[in-house]
N, CA and C atoms as a LAMMPS dump frame, in Angstrom:
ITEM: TIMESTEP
0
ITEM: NUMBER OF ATOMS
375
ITEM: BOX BOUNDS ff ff ff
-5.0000000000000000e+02 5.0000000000000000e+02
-5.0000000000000000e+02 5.0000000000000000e+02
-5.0000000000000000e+02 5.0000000000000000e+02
ITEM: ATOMS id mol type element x y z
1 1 1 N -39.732 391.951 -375.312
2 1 2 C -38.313 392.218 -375.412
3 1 3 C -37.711 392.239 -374.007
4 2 1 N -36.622 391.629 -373.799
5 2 2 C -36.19 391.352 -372.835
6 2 3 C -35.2 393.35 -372.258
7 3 1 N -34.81 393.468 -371.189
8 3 2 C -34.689 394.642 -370.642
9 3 3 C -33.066 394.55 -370.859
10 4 1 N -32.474 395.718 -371.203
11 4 2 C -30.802 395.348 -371.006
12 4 3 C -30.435 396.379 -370.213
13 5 1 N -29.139 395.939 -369.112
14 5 2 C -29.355 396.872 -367.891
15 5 3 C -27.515 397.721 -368.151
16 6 1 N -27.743 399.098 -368.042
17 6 2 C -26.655 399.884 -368.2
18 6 3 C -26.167 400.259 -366.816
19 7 1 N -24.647 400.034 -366.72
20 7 2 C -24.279 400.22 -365.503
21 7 3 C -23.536 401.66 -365.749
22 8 1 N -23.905 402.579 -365.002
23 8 2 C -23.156 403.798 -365.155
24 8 3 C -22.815 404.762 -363.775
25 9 1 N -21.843 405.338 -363.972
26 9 2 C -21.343 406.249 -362.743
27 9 3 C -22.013 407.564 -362.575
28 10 1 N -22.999 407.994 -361.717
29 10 2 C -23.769 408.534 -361.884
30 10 3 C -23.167 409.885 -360.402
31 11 1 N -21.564 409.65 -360.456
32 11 2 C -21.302 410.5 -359.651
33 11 3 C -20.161 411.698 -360.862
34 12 1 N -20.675 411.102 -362.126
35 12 2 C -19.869 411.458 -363.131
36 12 3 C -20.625 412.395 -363.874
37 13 1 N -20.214 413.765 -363.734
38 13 2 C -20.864 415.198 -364.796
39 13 3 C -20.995 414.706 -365.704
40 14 1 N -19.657 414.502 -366.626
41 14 2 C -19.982 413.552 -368.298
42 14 3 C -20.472 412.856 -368.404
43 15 1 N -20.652 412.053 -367.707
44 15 2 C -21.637 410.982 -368.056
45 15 3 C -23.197 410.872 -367.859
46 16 1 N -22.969 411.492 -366.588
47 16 2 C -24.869 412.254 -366.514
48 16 3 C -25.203 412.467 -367.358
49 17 1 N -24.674 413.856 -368.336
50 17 2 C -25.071 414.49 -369.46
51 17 3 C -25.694 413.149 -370.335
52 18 1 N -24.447 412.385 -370.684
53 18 2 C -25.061 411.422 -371.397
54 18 3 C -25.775 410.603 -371.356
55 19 1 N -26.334 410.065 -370.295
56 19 2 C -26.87 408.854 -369.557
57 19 3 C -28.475 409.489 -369.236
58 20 1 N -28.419 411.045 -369.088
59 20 2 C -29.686 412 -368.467
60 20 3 C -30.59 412.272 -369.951
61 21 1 N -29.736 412.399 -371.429
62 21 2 C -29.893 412.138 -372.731
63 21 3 C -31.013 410.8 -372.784
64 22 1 N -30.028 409.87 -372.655
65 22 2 C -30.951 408.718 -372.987
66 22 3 C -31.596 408.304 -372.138
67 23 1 N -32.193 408.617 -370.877
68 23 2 C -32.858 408.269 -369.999
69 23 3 C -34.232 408.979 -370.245
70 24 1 N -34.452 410.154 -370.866
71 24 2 C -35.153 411.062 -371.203
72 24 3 C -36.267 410.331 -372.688
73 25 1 N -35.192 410.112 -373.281
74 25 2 C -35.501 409.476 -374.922
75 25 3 C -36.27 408.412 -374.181
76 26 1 N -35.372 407.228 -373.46
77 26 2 C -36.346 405.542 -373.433
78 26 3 C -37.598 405.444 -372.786
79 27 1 N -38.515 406.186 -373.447
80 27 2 C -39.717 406.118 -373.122
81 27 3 C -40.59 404.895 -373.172
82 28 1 N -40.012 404.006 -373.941
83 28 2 C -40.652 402.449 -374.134
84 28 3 C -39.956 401.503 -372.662
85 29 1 N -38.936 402.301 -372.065
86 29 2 C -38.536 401.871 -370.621
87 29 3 C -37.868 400.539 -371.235
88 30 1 N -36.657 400.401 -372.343
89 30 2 C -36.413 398.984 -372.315
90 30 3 C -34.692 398.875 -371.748
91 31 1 N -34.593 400.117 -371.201
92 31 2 C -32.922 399.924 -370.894
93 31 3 C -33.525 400.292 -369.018
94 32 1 N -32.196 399.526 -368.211
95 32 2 C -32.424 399.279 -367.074
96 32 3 C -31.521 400.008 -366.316
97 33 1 N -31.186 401.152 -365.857
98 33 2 C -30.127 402.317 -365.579
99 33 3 C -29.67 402.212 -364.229
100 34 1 N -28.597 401.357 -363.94
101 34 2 C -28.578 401.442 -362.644
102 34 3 C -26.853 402.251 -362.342
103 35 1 N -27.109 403.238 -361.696
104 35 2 C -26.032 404.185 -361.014
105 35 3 C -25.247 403.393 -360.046
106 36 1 N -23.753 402.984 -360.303
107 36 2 C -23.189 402.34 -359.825
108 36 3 C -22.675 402.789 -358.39
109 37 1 N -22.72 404.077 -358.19
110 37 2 C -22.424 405.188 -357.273
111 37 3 C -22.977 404.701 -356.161
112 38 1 N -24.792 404.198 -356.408
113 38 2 C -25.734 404.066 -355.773
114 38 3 C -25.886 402.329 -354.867
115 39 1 N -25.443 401.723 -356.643
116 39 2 C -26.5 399.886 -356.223
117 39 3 C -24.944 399.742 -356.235
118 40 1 N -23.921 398.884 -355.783
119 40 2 C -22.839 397.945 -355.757
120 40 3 C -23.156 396.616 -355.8
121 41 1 N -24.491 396.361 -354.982
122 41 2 C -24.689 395.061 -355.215
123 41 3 C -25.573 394.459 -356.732
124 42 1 N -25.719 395.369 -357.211
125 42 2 C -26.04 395.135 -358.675
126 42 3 C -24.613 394.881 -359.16
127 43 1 N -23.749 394.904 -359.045
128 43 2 C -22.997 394.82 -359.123
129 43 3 C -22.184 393.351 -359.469
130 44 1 N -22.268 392.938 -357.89
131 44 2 C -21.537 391.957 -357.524
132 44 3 C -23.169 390.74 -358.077
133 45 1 N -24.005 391.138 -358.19
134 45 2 C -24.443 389.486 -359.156
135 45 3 C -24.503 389.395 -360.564
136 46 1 N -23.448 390.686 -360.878
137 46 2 C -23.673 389.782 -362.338
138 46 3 C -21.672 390.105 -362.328
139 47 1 N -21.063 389.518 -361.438
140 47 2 C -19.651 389.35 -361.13
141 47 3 C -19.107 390.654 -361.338
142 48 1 N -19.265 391.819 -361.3
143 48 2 C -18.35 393.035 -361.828
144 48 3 C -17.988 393.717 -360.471
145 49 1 N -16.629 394.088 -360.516
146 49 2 C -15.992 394.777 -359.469
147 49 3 C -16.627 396.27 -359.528
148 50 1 N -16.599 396.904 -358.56
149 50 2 C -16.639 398.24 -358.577
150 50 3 C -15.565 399.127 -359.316
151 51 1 N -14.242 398.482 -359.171
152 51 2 C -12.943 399.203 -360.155
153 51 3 C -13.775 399.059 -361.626
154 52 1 N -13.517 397.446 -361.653
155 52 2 C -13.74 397.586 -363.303
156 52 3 C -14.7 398.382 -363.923
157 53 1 N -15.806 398.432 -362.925
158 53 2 C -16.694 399.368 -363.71
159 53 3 C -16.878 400.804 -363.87
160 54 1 N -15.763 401.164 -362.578
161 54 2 C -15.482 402.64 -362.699
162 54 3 C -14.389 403.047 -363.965
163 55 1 N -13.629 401.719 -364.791
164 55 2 C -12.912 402.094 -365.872
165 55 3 C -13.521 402.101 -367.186
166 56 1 N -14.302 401.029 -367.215
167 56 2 C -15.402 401.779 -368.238
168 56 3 C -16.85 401.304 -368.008
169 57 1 N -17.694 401.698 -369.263
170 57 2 C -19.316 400.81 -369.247
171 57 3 C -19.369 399.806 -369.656
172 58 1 N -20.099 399.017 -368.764
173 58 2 C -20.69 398.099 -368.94
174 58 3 C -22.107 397.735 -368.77
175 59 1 N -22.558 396.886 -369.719
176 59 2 C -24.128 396.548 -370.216
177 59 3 C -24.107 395.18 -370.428
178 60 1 N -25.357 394.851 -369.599
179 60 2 C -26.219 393.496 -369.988
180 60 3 C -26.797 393.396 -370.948
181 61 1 N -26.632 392.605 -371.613
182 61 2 C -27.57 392.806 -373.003
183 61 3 C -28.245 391.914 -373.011
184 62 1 N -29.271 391.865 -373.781
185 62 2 C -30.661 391.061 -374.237
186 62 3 C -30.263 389.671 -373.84
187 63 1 N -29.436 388.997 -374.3
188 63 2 C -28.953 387.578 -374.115
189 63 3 C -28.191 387.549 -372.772
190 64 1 N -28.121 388.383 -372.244
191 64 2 C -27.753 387.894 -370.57
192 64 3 C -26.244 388.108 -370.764
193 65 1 N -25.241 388.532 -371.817
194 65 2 C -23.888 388.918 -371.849
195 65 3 C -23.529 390.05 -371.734
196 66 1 N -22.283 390.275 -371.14
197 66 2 C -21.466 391.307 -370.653
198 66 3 C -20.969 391.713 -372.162
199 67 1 N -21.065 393.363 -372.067
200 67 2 C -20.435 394.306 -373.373
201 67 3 C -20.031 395.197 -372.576
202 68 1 N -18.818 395.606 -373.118
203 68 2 C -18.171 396.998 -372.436
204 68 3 C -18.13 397.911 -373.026
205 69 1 N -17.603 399.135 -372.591
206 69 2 C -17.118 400.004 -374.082
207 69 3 C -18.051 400.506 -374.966
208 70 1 N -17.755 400.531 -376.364
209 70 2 C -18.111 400.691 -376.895
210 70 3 C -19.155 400.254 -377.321
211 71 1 N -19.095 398.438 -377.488
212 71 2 C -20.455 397.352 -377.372
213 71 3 C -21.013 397.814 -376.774
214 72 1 N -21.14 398.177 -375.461
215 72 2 C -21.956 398.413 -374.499
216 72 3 C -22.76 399.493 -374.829
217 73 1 N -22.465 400.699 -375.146
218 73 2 C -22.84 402.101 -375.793
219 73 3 C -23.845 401.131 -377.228
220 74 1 N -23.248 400.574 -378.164
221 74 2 C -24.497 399.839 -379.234
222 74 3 C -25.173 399.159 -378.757
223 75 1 N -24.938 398.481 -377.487
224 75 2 C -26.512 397.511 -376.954
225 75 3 C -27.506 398.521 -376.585
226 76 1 N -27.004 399.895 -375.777
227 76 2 C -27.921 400.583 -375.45
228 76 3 C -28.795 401.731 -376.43
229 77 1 N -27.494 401.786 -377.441
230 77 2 C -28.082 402.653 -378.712
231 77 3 C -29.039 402.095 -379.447
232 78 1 N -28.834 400.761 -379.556
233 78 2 C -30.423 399.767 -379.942
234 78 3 C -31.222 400.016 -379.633
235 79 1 N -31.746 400.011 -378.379
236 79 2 C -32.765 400.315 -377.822
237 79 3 C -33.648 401.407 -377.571
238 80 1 N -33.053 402.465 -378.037
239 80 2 C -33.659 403.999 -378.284
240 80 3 C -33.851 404.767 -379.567
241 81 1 N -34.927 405.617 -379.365
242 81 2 C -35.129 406.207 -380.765
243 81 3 C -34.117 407.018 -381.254
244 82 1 N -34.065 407.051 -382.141
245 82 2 C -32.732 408.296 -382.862
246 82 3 C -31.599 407.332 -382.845
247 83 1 N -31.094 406.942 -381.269
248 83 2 C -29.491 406.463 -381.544
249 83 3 C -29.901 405.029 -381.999
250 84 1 N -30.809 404.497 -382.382
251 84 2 C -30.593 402.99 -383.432
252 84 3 C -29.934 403.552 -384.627
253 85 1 N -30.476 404.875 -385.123
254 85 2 C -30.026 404.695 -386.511
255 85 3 C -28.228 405.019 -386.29
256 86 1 N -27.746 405.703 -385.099
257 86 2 C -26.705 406.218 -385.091
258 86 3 C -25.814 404.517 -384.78
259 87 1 N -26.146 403.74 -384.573
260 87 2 C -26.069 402.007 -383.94
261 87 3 C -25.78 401.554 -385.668
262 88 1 N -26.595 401.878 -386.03
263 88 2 C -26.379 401.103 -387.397
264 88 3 C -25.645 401.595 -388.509
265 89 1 N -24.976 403.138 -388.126
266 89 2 C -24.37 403.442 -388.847
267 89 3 C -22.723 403.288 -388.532
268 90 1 N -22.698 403.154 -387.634
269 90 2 C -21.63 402.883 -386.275
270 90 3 C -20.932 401.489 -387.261
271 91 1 N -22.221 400.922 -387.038
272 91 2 C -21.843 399.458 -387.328
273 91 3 C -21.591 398.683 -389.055
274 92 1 N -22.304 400.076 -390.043
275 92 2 C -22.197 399.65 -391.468
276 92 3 C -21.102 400.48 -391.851
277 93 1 N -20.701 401.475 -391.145
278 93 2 C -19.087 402.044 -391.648
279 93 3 C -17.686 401.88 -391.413
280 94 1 N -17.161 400.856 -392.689
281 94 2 C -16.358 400.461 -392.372
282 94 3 C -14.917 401.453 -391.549
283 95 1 N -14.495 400.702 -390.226
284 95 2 C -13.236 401.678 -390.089
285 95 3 C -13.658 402.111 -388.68
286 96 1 N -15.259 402.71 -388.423
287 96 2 C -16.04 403.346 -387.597
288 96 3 C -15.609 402.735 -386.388
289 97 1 N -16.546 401.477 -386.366
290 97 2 C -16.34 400.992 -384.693
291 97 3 C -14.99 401.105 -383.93
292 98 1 N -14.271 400.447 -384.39
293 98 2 C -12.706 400.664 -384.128
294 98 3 C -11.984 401.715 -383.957
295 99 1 N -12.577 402.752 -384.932
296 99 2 C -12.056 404.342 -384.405
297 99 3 C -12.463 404.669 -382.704
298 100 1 N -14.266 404.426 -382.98
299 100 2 C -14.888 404.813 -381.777
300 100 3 C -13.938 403.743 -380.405
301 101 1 N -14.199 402.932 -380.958
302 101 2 C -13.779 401.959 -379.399
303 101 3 C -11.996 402.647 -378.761
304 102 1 N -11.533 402.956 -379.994
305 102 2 C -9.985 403.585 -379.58
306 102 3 C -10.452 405.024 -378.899
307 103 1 N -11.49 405.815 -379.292
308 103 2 C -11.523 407.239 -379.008
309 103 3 C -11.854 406.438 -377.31
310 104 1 N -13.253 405.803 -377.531
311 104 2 C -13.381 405.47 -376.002
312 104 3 C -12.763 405.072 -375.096
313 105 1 N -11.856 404.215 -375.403
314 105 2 C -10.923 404.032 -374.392
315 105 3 C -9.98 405.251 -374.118
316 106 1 N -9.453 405.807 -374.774
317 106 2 C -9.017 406.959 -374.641
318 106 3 C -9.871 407.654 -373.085
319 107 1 N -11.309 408.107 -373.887
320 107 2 C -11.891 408.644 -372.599
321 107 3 C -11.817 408.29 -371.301
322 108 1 N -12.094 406.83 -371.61
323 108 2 C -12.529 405.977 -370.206
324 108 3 C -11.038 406.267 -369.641
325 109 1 N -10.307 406.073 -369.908
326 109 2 C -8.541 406.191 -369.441
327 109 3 C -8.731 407.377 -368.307
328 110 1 N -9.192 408.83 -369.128
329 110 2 C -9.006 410.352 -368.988
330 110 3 C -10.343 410.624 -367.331
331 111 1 N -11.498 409.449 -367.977
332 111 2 C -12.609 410.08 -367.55
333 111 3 C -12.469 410.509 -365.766
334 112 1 N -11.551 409.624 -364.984
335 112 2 C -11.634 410.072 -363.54
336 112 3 C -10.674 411.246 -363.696
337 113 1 N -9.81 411.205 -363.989
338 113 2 C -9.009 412.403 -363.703
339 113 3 C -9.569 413.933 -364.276
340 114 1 N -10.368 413.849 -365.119
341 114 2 C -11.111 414.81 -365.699
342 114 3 C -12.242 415.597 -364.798
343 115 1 N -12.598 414.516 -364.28
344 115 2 C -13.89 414.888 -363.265
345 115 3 C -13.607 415.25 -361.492
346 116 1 N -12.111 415.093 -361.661
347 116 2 C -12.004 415.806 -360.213
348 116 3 C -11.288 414.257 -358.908
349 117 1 N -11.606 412.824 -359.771
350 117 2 C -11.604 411.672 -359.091
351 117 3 C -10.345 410.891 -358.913
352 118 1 N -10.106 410.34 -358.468
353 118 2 C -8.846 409.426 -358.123
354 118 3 C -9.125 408.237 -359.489
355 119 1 N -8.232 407.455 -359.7
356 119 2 C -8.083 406.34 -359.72
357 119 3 C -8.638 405.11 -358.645
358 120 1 N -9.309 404.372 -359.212
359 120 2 C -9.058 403.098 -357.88
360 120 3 C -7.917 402.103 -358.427
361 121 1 N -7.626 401.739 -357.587
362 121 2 C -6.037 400.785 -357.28
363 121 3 C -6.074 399.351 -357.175
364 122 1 N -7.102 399.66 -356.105
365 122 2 C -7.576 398.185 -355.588
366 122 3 C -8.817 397.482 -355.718
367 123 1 N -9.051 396.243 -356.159
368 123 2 C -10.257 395.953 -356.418
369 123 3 C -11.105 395.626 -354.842
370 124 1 N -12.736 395.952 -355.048
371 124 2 C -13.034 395.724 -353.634
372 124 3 C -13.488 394.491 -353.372
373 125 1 N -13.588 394.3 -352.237
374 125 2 C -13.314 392.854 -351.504
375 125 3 C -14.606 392.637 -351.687
């Protein structure tokens, strides 16, 4: 099985929590966790700005494509025990995904100002 790599802000309380969750669980090691805080140049080869990714998640998935959001959260829920089944329920209830992807954006909107952070403005060079 090919590795799918989660890009996350790892200068982010909320998201630790969540990210420290499933980092714990993927004991089969098939998700690839890289703290955006940390690598930038993970970054810049698979084309993603540092803004964009501080507005929400983004994940490589199995086939080498970009998922954000919410997608991004089910490529990685695949891959772990417990949240597959929460992946497939996500995905067989009608109404579900679409709620979630609206709640998430919501967050992602809230998430810097929540945590103490600015906005970025400008994309980096």
């Amino acid at each position: 099985m090919t590795k799918i790599t989660c890009f996350h802000d790892g200068e982010c309380p909320i998201c630790n929590i969540e990210i420290a969750t499933m980092q714990k669980i993927d004991k089969a090691n098939n998700v690839n966790w890289v703290d955006i805080s940390k690598d930038k140049i993970a970054l810049k080869k698979v084309e993603l700005t540092y803004k964009q990714s501080m507005e929400k998640m983004y994940v490589i998935d199995e086939n080498n494509n970009i998922q954000s959001g919410i997608q991004g959260f089910l490529c990685v829920w695949k891959q772990l025990p417990y949240y597959k089944r929460l992946a497939t329920i996500v995905e067989k209830v009608p109404f579900l995904l679409p709620i979630l992807g609206f709640c998430y954006s919501i967050f992602a909107f809230y998430r810097l100002p929540l945590t103490g952070k600015k906005r970025i403005e400008k994309e980096d060079e």
